[in-house]
C-alpha positions in Angstrom: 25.2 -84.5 -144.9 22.6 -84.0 -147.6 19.9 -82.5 -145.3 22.9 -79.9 -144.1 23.5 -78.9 -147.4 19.3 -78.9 -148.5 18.9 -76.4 -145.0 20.5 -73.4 -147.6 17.8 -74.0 -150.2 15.7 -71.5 -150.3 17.5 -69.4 -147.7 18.0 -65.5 -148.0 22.3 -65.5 -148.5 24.7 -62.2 -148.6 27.1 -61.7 -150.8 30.0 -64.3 -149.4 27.4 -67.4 -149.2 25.9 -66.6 -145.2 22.7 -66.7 -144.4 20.9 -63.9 -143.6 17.5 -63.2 -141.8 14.9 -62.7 -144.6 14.8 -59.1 -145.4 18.0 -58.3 -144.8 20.1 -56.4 -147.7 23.1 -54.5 -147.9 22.4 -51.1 -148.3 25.6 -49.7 -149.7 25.8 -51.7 -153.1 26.2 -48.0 -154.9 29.2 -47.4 -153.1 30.5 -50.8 -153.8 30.0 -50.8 -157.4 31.3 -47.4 -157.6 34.3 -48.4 -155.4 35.0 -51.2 -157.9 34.9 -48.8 -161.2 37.7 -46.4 -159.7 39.8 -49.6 -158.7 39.7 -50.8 -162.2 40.8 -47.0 -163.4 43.3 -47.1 -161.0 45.2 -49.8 -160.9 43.6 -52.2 -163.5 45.6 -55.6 -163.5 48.4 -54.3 -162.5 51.0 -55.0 -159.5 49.5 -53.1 -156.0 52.9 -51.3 -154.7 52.5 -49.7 -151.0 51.2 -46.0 -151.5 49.3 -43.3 -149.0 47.1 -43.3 -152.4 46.5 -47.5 -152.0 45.9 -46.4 -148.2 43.5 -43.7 -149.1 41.7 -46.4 -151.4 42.0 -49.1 -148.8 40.3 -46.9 -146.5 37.4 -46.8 -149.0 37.0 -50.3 -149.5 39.3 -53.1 -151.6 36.8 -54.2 -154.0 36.8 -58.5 -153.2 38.3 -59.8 -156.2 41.4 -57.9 -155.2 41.6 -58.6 -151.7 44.1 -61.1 -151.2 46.7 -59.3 -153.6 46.5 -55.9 -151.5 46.7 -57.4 -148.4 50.1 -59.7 -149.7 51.4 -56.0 -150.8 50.5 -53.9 -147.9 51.1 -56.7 -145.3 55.0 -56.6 -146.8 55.7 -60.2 -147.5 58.9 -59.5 -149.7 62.0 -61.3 -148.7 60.2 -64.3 -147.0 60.0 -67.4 -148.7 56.3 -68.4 -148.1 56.1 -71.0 -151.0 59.3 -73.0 -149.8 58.2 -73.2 -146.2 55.0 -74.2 -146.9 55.7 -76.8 -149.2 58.1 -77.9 -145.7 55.3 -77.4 -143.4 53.0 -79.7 -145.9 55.9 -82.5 -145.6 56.0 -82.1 -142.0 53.1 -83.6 -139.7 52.0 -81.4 -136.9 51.5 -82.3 -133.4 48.8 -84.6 -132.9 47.3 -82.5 -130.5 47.1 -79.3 -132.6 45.8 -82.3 -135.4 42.4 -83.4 -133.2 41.5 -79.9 -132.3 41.8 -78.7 -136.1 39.8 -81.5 -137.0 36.7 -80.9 -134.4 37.3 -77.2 -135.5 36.3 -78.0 -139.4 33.0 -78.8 -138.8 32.9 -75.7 -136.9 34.2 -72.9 -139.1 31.3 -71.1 -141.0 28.3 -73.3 -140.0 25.8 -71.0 -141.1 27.8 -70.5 -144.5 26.8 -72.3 -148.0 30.2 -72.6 -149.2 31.9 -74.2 -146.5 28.9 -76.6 -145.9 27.1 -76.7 -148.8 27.3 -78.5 -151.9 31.1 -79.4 -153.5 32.1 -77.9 -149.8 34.9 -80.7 -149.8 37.9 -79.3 -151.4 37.2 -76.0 -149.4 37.4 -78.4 -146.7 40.3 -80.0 -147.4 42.3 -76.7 -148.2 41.2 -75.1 -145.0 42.6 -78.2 -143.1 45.8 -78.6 -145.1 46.5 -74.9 -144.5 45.9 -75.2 -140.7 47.9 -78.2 -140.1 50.8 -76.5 -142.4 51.0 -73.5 -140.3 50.7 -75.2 -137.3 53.6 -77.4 -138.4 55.7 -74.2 -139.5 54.6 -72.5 -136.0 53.9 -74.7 -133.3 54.2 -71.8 -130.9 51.2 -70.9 -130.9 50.5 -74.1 -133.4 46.5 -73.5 -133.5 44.1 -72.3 -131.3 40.4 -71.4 -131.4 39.8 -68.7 -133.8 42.6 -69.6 -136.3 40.1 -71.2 -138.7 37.8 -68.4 -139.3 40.7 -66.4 -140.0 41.9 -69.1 -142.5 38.2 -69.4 -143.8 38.0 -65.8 -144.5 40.8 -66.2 -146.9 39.7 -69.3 -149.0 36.4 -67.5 -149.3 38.4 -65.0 -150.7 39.5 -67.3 -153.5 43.0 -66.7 -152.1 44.9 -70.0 -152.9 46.1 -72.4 -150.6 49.6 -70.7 -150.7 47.8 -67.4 -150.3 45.7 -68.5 -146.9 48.9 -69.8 -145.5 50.9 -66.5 -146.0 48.0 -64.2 -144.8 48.1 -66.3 -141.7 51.1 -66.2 -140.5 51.1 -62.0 -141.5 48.4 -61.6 -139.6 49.5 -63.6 -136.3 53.1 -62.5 -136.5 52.8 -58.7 -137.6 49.6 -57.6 -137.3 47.9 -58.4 -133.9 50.6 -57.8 -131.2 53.2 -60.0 -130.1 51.8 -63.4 -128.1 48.6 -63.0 -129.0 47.4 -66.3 -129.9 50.2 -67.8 -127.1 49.2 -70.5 -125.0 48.7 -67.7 -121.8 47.4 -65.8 -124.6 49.0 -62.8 -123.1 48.5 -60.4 -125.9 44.8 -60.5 -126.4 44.4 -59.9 -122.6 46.6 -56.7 -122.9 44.7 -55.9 -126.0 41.7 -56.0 -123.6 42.4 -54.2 -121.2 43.4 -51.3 -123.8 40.1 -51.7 -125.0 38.2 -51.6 -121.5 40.3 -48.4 -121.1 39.2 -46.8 -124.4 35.6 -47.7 -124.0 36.4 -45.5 -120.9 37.3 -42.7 -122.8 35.0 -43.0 -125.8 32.2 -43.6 -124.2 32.0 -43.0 -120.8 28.3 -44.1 -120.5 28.4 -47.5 -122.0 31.3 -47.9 -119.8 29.7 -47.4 -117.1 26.8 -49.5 -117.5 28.9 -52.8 -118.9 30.8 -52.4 -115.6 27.7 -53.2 -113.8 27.7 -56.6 -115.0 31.6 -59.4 -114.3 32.6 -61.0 -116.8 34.1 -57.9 -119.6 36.1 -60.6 -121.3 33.1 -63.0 -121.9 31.4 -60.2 -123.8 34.3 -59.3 -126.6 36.5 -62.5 -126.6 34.9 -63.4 -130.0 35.5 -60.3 -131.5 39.4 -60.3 -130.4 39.9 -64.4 -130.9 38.6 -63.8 -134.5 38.8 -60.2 -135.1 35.2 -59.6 -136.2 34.9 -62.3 -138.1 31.8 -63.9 -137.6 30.9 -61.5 -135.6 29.8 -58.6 -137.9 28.6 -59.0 -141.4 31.2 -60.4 -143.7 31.5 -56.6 -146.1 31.7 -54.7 -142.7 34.6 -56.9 -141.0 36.3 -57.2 -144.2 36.1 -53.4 -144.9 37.8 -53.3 -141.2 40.2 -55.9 -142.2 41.2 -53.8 -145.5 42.6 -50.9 -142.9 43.9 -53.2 -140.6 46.1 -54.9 -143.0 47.4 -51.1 -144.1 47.2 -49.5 -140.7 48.1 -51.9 -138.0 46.0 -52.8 -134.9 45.0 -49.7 -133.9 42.1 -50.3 -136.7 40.4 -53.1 -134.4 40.1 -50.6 -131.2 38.5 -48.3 -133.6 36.0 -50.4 -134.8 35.5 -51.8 -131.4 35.1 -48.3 -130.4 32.6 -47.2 -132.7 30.2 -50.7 -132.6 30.1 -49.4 -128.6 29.0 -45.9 -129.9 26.2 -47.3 -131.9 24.7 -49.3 -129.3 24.7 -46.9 -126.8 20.8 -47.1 -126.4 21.0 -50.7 -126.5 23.3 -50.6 -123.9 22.0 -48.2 -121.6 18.5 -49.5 -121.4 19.6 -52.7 -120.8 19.8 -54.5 -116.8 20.5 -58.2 -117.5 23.4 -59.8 -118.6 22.3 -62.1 -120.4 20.4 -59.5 -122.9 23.9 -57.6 -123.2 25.7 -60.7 -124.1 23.3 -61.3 -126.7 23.4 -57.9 -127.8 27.3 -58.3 -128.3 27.1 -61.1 -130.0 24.2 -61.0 -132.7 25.7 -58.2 -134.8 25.3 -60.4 -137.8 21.8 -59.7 -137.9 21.4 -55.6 -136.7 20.6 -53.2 -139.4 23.1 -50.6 -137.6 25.6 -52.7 -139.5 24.7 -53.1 -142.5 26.0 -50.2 -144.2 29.9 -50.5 -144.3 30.4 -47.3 -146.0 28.8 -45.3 -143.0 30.3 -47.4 -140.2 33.6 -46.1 -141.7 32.8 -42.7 -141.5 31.5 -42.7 -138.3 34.9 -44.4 -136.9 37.2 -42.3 -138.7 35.1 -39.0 -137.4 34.5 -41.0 -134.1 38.2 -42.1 -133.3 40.1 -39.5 -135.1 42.1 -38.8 -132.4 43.2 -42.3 -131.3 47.1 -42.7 -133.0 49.6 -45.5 -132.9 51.5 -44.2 -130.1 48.7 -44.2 -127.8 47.6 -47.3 -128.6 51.5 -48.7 -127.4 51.3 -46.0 -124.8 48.1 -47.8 -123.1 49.7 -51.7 -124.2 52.8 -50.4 -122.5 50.9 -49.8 -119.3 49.0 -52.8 -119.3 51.7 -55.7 -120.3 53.1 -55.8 -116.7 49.3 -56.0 -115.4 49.1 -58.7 -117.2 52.7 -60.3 -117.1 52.2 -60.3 -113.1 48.3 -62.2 -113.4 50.2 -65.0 -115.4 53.0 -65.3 -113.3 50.3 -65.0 -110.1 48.4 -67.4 -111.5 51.9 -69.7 -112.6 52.6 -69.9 -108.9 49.6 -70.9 -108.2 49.3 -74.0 -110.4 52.7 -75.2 -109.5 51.8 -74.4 -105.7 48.5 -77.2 -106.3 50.8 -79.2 -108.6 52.7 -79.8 -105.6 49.8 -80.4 -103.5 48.3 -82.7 -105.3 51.8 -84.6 -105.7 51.8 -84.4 -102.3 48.3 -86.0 -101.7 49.4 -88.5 -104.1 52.6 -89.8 -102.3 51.1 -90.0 -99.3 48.2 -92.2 -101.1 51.1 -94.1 -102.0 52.2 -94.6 -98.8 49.3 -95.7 -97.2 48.5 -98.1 -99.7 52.0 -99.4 -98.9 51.5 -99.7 -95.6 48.3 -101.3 -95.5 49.2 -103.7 -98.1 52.2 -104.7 -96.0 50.2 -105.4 -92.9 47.7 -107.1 -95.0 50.4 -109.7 -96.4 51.9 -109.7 -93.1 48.4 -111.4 -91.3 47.8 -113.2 -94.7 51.4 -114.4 -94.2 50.6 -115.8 -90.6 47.3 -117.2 -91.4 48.9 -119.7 -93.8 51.8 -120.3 -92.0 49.6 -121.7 -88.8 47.4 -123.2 -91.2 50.9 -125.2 -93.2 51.3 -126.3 -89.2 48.1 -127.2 -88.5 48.1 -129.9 -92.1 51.5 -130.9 -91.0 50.5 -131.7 -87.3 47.6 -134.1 -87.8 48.9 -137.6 -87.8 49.0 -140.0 -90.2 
């Protein structure tokens, strides 16, 4: 433990506590500053009510002390009583399989992050795995998956209370990303998919193409959905996204997506192995095209202007019984070898049976002649 928490000495850090490749800065700490000054003039400590002018400023950036009290405002967690259910779910022990996958997840979550692995890291620790046992307990469909505790860890980090964390969670999984997406067939991601794959088509035709010259689409953006950029760009830019998301609804995510596609176009053009485009997908963290949050949002809102709510849900219409028929394809299936192997297994049985029966059967006789045999030799 001590020689994970001595690797951050020394080490170049961003803003939330991750390491960074040496020389690496954020570029838009002007904006950010400025962006906090017009917060304070605006609103101050006072109570965040749900305004196209608090939409206008979310766009620009919620400055990250005030985070977690826009998103409970915008996200519209009146009328639900978080506190009392989570002071249920706390009582309540979840399912002991949802308990060993949380617990290999915790060493997991933020590896490469000083607060979550550093020193006093324990009590962050501890919150982050009460929280994800409570909500599993309080929703054990979907319970927890893969991806649940960057989400979670993105709102401690936040200095959102344990309370906090636990309501964001279940805003985000039950009203924000679309109906079963973090189900067990995860049928909602892979509709959110294929509306992506769709847009990409649209928005850039070119990068299209070339991606489709490799298999495996789902391998190159399942981190992105699963976690919803978390981890996946830096922390200011996914927040940023997350600021609109809470405000806007999903539609936000496609645009981002969108517009990381449109920056890499050369990347992606230029590129013939797989392998190099996989790693091009995933080490965002570390490109200099991200960096500056202020102009990625530009560039989407001018990029993806045109790209509304409706068709969003027009495209997720379309694709839902693509994907509804896939899981009940692949539903048949499994039963179908279910029974086989049920099959393969009786019969098994059966042999067994049989050959144990003739093998008692000849052991039988053997000792029976034998018995005559003693009983025939005279005295």
């Amino acid at each position: 433990m001590t020689s994970l928490r001595n690797r951050f000495e020394g080490r170049a850090l961003d803003n939330y506590g991750f390491v960074r490749k040496d020389g690496f800065k954020t570029i838009d700490e002007v904006h950010r500053r400025r962006r906090e000054q017009r917060w304070e003039l605006m609103y101050g400590q006072k109570n965040f009510t749900k305004t196209n002018q608090l939409k206008r400023f979310c766009r620009k950036g919620v400055p990250r002390d005030k985070r977690v009290a826009v998103w409970l405002t915008v996200s519209n967690t009146e009328g639900v009583n978080y506190e009392q259910s989570f002071q249920s779910a706390c009582r309540s022990p979840c399912q002991s399989d949802f308990k060993s996958v949380i617990f290999e997840d915790l060493r997991r979550t933020f590896p490469d992050n000083s607060e979550f692995h550093g020193e006093n890291s324990e009590a962050l620790m501890a919150s982050l795995k009460l929280v994800l046992e409570a909500f599993a307990s309080f929703r054990p469909d979907p319970g927890y998956c893969q991806g649940m505790n960057s989400i979670a860890a993105t709102f401690l980090l936040l200095r959102g209370t344990e309370l906090d964390c636990f309501t964001l969670m279940d805003r985000v999984i039950f009203h924000i990303v679309p109906p079963s997406y973090y189900s067990s067939n995860l049928k909602g991601l892979r509709v959110e998919r294929l509306v992506f794959k769709s847009l990409i088509r649209k928005y850039c035709p070119e990068q299209f193409a070339k991606i489709e010259e490799f298999s495996g689409f789902e391998l190159y953006f399942d981190k992105w959905f699963v976690c919803l950029f978390i981890d996946c760009l830096p922390m200011e830019l996914a927040l940023r996204v997350w600021d609109m998301l809470f405000y806007e609804s999903f539609k936000v995510f496609h645009r981002a997506a969108i517009t990381i596609i449109h920056k890499l176009k050369a990347e992606i053009l230029r590129t013939n192995d797989f392998m190099v485009l996989a790693e091009l997908f995933s080490s965002l963290k570390d490109n200099p095209k991200f960096n500056n949050s202020q102009d990625f949002v530009k560039e989407m809102m001018g990029l993806t202007s045109s790209l509304s709510r409706v068709s969003v849900e027009r495209l997720r219409n379309q694709f839902t019984p693509v994907v509804e028929k896939e899981i009940e394809e692949h539903a048949e299936k499994s039963k179908k070898r279910r029974e086989e192997l049920a099959k393969e297994k009786e019969l098994r049985r059966k042999q067994q049976s049989s050959n144990g029966v003739s093998s008692n059967s000849v052991s039988y006789r053997n000792s029976s002649r034998a018995s005559t045999a003693v009983r025939s030799v005279p005295l």
